[in-house]
N, C-alpha and C positions, 0 to 999 in steps of 0.2 A: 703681080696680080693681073690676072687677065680681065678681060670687058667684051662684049659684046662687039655687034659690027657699030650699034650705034652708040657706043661709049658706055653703058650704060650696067650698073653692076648691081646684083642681088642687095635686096636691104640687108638682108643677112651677113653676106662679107663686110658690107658697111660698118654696122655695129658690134661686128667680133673685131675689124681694126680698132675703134672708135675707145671699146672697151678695155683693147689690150693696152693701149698708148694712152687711155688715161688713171692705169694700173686697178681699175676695181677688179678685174679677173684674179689679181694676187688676194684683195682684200675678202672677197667672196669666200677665193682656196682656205683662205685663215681664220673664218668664219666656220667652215664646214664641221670642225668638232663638235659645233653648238647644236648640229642635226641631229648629235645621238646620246644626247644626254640623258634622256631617258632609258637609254639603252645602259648605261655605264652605273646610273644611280640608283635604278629599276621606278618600277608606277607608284607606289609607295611614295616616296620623296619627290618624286616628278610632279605629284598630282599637287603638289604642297611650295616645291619652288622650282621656279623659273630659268634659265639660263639664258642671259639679255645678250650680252657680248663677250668677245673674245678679241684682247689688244695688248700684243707685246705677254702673254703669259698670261695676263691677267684675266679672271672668267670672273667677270658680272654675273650675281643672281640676284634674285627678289623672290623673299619668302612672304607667305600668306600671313606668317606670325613666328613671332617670336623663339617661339619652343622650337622651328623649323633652322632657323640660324645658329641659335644654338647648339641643336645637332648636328650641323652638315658643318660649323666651326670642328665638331668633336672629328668629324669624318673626316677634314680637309686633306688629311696625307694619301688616305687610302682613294679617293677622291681624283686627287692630280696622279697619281701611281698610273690609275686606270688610264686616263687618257693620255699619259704621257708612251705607259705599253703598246697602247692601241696606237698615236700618230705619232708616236717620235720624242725623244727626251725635249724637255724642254715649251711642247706646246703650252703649260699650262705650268705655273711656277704658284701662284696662288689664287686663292678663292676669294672675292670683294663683292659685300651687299652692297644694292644700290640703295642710294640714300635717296629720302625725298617723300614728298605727298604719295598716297595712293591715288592713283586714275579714277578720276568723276565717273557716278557712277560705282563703283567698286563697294560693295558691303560692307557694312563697320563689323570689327572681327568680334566685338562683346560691347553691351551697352554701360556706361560710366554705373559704379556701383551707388544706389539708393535712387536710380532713378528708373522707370520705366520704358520701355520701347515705345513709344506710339505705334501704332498699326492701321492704317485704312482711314487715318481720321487728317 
């Protein structure tokens, strides 16, 4: 690694060392399928669920609802085909929803039945 006359080195080299030695540059690389999920599932299903992570095979998503997991359970093979064609056997062994609250914020997907919505009040 070269330097300057007064020692002195781009932040840039800094943080591509900093980066490489503390291995997010591989984690990132392993991440990258997640950029084209939309691409692989088309807008249809993409506008409906999510693709959160990618670790060890496994692709995290989160559906708006029910009906959507369902579906993309029915797709799963055709699903990991596609992205395993496009980056390599093996990127993607199985499809896992994430479990848990929806984010504050976030719309109720139907209101409990025999009761009304509030609105504005």
């Amino acid at each position: 690694m070269s330097t300057n006359r007064d020692g002195l080195q781009p932040v840039s080299r800094i943080l591509e060392a900093a980066l490489r030695a503390s291995g997010v540059n591989e984690r990132l690389a392993g991440r990258a399928p997640l950029l084209h999920w939309s691409e692989i599932v088309g807008a249809e299903i993409a506008a409906h669920v999510h693709a959160i992570d990618l670790a060890d095979g496994v692709l995290v998503l989160d559906a708006d609802h029910g009906a959507w997991r369902q579906e993309l359970t029915m797709l799963a093979p055709e699903i990991v085909g596609k992205f395993n064609a496009r980056f390599g056997e093996g990127t993607v062994s199985q499809l896992q929803f994430r479990q848990g609250a929806r984010p504050t914020g976030s719309k109720p997907l139907a209101t409990p039945r025999g009761r009304k919505r509030e609105t504005g009040r």
